[in-house]
C-alpha positions in Angstrom: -34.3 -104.5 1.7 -33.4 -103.3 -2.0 -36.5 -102.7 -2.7 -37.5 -101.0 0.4 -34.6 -98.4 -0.4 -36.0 -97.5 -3.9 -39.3 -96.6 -2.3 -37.8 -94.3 0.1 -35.7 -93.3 -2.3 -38.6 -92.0 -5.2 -40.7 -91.1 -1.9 -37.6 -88.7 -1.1 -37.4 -87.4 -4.9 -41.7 -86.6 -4.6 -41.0 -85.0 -1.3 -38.1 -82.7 -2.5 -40.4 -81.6 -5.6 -43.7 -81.0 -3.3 -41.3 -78.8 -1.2 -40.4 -76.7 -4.4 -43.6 -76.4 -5.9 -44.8 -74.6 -2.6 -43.1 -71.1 -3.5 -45.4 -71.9 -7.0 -48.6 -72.5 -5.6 -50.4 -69.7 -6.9 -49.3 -70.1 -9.8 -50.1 -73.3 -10.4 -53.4 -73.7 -9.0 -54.8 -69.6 -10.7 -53.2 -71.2 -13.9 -50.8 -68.2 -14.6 -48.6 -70.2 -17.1 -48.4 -71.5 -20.6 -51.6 -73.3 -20.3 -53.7 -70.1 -20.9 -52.6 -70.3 -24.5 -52.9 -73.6 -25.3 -56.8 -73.2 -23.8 -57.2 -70.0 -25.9 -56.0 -72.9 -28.5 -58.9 -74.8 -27.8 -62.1 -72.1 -27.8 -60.8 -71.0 -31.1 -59.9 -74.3 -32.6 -60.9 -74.5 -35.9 -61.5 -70.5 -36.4 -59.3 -68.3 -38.4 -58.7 -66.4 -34.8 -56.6 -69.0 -33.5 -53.6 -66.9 -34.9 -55.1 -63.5 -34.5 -53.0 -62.3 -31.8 -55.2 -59.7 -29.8 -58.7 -62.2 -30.0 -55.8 -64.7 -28.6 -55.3 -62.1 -25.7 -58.5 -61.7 -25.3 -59.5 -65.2 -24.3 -56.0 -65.8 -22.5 -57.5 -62.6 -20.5 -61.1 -64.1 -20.1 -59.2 -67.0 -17.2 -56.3 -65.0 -16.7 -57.6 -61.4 -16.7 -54.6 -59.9 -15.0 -51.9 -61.6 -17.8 -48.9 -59.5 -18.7 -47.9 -61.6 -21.0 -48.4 -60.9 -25.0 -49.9 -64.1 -25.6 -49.9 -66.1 -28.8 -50.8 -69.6 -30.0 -47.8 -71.4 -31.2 -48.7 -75.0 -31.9 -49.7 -76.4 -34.7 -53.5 -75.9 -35.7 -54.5 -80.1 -35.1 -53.2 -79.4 -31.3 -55.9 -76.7 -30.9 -58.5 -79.6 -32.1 -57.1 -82.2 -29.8 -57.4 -79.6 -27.1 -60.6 -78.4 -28.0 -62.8 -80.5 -25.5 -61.4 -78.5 -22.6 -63.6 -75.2 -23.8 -66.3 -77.1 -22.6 -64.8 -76.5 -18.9 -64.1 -73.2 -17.1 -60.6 -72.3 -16.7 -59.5 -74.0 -14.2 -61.3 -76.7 -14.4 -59.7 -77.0 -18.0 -55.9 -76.5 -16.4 -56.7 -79.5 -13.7 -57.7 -81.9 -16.3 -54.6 -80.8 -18.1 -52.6 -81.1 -15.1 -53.8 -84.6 -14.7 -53.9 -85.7 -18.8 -49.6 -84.6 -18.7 -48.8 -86.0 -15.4 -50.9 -89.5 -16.4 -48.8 -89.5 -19.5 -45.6 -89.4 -17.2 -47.0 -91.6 -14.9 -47.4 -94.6 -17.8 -44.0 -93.9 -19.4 -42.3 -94.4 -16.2 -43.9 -97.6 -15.3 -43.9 -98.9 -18.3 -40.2 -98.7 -19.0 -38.9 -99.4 -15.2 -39.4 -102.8 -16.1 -36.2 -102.4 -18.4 -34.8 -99.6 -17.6 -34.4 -100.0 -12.9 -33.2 -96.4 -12.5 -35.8 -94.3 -14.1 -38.5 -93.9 -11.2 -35.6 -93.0 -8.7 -34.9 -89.8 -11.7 -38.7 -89.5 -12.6 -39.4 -88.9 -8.4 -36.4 -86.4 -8.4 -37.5 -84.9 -12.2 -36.7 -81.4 -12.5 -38.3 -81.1 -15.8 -41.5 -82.7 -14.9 -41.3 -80.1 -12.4 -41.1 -77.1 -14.6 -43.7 -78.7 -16.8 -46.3 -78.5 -14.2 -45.3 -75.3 -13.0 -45.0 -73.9 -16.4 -48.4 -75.1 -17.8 -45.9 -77.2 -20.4 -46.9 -79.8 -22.7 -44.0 -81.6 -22.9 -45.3 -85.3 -20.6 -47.8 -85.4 -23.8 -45.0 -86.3 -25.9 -43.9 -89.6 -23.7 -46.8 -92.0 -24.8 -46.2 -91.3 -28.4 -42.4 -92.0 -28.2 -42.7 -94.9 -25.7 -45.6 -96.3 -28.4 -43.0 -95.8 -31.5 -40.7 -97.4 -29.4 -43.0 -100.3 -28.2 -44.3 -100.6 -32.2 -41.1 -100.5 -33.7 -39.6 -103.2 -31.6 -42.9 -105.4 -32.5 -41.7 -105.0 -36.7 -45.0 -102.1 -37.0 -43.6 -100.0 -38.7 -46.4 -98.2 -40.4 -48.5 -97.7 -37.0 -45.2 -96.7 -35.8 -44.3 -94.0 -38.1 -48.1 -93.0 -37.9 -48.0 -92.5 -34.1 -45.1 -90.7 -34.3 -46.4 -88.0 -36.8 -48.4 -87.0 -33.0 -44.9 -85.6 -31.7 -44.9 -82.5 -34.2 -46.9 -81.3 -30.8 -43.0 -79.9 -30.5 -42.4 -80.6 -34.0 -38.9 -78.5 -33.7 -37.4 -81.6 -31.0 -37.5 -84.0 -33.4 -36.3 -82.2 -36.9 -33.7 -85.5 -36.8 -36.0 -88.2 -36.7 -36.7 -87.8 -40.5 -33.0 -87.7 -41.2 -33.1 -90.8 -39.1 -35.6 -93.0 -41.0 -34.2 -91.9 -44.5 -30.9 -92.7 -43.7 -31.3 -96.2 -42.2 -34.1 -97.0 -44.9 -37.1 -97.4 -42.7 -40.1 -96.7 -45.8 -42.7 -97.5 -43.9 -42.1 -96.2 -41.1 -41.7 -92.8 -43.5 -45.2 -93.7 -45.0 -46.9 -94.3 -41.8 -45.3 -90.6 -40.4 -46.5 -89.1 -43.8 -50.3 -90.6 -42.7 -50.5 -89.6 -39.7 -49.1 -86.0 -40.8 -52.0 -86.3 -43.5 -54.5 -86.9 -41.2 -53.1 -84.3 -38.9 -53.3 -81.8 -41.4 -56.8 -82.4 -42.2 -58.3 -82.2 -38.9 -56.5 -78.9 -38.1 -57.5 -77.6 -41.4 -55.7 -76.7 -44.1 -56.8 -73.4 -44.6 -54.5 -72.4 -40.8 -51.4 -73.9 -42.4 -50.2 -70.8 -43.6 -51.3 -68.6 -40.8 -49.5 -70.9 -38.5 -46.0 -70.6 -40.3 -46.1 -67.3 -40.4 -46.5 -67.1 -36.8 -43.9 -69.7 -36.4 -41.1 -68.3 -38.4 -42.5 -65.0 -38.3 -39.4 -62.3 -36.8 -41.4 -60.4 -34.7 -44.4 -61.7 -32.4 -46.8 -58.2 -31.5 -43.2 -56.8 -31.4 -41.7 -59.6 -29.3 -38.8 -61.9 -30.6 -40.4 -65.7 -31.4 -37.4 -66.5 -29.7 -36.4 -65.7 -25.9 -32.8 -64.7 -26.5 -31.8 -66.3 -23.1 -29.5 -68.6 -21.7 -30.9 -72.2 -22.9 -30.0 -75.8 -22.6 -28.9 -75.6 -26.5 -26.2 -75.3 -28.5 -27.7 -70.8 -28.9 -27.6 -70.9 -24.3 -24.1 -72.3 -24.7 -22.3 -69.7 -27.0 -24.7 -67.4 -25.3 -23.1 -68.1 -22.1 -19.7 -68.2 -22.7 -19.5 -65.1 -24.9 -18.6 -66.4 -28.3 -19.0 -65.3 -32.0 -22.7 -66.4 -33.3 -20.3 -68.3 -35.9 -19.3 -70.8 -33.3 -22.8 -71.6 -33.0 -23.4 -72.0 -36.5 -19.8 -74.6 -36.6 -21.2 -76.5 -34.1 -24.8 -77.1 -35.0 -23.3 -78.0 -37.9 -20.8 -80.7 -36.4 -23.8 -81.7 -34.8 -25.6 -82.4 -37.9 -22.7 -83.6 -39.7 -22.3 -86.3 -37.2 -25.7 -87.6 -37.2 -25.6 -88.0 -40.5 -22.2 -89.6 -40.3 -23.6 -92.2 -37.5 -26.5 -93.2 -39.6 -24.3 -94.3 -42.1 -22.3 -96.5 -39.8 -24.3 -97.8 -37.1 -27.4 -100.4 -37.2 -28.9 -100.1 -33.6 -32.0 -98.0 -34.2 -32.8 -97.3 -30.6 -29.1 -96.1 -30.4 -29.8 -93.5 -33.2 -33.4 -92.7 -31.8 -31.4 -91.4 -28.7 -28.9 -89.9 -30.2 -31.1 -88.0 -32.9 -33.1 -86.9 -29.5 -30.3 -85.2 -27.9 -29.3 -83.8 -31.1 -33.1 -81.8 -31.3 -32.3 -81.0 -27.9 -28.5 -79.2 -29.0 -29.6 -77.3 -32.2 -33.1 -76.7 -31.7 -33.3 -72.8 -30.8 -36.7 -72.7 -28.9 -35.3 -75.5 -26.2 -36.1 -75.0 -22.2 -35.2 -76.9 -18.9 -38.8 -78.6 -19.4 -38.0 -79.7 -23.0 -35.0 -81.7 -21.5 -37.7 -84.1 -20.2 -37.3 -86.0 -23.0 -33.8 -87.4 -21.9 -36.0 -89.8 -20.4 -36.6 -91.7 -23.4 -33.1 -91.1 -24.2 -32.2 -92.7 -20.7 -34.4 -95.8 -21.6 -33.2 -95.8 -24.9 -29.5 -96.5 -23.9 -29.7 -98.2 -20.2 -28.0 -101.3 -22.0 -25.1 -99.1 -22.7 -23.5 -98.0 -19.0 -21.3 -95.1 -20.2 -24.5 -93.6 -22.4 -27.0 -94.8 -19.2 -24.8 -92.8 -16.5 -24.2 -89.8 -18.4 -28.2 -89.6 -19.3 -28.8 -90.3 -15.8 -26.3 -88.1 -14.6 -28.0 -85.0 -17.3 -31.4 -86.0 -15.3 -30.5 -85.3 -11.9 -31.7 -82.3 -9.6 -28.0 -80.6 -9.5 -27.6 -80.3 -12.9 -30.9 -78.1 -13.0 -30.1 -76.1 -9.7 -26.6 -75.4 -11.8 -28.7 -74.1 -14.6 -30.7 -71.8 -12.4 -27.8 -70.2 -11.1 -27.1 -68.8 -14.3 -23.4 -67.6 -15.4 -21.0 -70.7 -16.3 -23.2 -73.3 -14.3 -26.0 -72.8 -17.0 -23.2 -73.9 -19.8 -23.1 -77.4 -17.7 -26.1 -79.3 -19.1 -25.4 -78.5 -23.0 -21.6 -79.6 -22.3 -23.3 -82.6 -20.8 -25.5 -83.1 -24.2 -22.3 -82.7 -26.0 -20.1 -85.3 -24.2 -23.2 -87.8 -24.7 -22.6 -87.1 -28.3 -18.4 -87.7 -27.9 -19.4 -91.0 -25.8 -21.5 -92.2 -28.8 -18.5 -91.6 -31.2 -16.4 -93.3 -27.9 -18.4 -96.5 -28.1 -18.8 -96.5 -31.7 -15.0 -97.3 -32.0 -14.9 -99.7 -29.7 -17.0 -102.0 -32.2 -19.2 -103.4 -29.1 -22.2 -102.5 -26.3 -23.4 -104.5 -23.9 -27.0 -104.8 -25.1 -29.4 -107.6 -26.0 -30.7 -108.2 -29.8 -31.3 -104.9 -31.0 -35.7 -104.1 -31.7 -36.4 -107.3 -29.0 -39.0 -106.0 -26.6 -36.4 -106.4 -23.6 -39.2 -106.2 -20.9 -39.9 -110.1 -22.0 -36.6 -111.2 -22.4 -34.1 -112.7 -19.8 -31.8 -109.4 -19.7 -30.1 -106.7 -21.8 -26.6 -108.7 -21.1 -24.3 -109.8 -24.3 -22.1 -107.9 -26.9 -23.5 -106.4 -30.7 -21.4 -105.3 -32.9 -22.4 -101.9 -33.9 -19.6 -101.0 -36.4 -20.1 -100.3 -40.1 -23.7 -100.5 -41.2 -23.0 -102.4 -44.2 -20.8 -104.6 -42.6 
């Protein structure tokens, strides 16, 4: 009977995200999203128009011939090359194996981690931000193999082939500015070497010659006279202060609290997975350029910490449909979700002084053990 509920429970959460995709049919299927750029990516991959902003335009225009937008590429040069077999397919063609690639990559993180982690398909069916991200054209799904494969690697003792995987998440390279801080703090070299690889490698197949070109489009001010960032209410730390009105130098105070912390938890705590979470929703709070769709990567976060109830509900709680519908109604409601992000942060601090979590031993693969139950000490790191 249990398990007959779950079904009609995720059947339910499919349902309600069918019904609001309908209003976005169009745009889905035409391909009048984010996608255009990344396929512009991929027929210039490799040329030194991939940052020229009007030939970008020009081949965003060639699917998508009645775009408003002012496109320009954004990623990182290696993501055009990775892209780059879709040219071989018309527009949409390109956008449906797209569509299919990001929702397959959902698809495998999801099953793979149910096994350990029982609510996630009941907040993948209901998923807001897998949502957006098909609506939106987003990229975001791609990241979920390459963090549930660190994940999966780490816990085996892999660390290089780890580390080298991960280098493949600099896709959104801005979400996981902690991560480094992560593996310096808690001394994981090799994990470091294999992320230096695999950033080596990446480098080389983008080519080296568009690494300079691509930061300046990056942290360029202006864009063909746009901001690089959309001053609007965000997720973040930036939507926050946006939202309720305060001094810019609020912001600054607490992104750096924020970083302050992090730092101060690496020093003191030894469960990795715990600090992997926690350096995830810390990318989420300070990083500037940070959507609704980004937030799809509480779901790592979620797995991350399901043997930790007070962590598990208030990542399941950040993943559910009313939290995002709050969002969309702009004003106070859209403060909701970073408040969220910062109370995961104070329930971290929270379980950190009370010297236990119910977990199982911390880098076992949990999917073969007997269960998650049992008490680690997670106090002082060099206790």
């Amino acid at each position: 009977m249990g398990k007959l509920c779950r079904v009609l429970q995720i059947i339910l959460g499919l349902t309600f995200l069918c019904a609001l995709e309908i209003p976005f049919r169009n745009t889905i299927l035409l391909g009048h999203n984010d996608f255009s750029t990344f396929y512009a990516g991929a027929k210039l991959a490799h040329t030194p128009a991939l940052y020229n902003h009007e030939i970008v335009r020009q081949t965003v225009r060639s699917g998508w011939p009645d775009s408003p937008e002012q496109e320009v590429y954004l990623r990182a040069p290696f993501y055009a090359v990775l892209l780059s077999p879709l040219r071989a397919f018309p527009y949409r063609t390109a956008l449906l194996i797209f569509t299919c690639l990001t929702m397959g990559s959902f698809l495998w993180f999801v099953i793979r981690f149910s096994r350990e982690c029982r609510d996630l398909a009941i907040l993948a069916a209901f998923s807001i931000p897998m949502f957006l991200n098909i609506n939106g054209g987003a990229d975001v799904p791609l990241l979920l193999p390459f963090l549930g494969a660190f994940v999966l690697l780490s816990r085996r003792g892999r660390d290089f082939a780890a580390g080298f995987i991960l280098a493949f998440c600099a896709i959104k390279f801005h979400l996981f500015v902690f991560v480094p801080i992560l593996l310096l703090f808690r001394k994981k070299w090799r994990m470091l070497l294999g992320a230096s690889a695999g950033t080596a490698v990446l480098t080389l197949v983008g080519g080296i010659s568009l690494i300079g070109p691509w930061l300046n489009v990056m942290f360029s001010p202006l864009i063909t006279g746009m901001p690089v960032w959309k001053l609007c209410p965000a997720p973040n730390i930036h939507g926050l202060v946006t939202v309720l009105g305060l001094s810019p130098k609020i912001e600054f105070l607490l992104a750096g609290l924020v970083i302050l912390f992090f730092v101060w938890l690496c020093l003191r705590v030894n469960n990795f997975e715990l600090l992997l979470a926690v350096s995830l929703i810390c990318g989420l709070l300070v990083s500037f350029h940070n959507f609704a769709y980004d937030d799809l990567l509480l779901m790592p976060v979620l797995v991350l910490v399901s043997p930790i109830r007070i962590l598990r509900n208030l990542a399941g709680l950040a993943l559910t449909p009313v939290v995002y519908l709050a969002t969309f109604a702009g004003g106070f409601y859209s403060a909701i979700l970073p408040l969220m992000l910062l109370a995961f942060l104070g329930a971290v601090w929270f379980v950190h002084k009370g010297r236990y979590i119910e977990t199982g031993p911390v880098g076992q693969d949990i999917a073969s053990s007997q269960g998650r139950a049992g008490f680690l000490n997670i106090g002082s790191a060099t206790a």
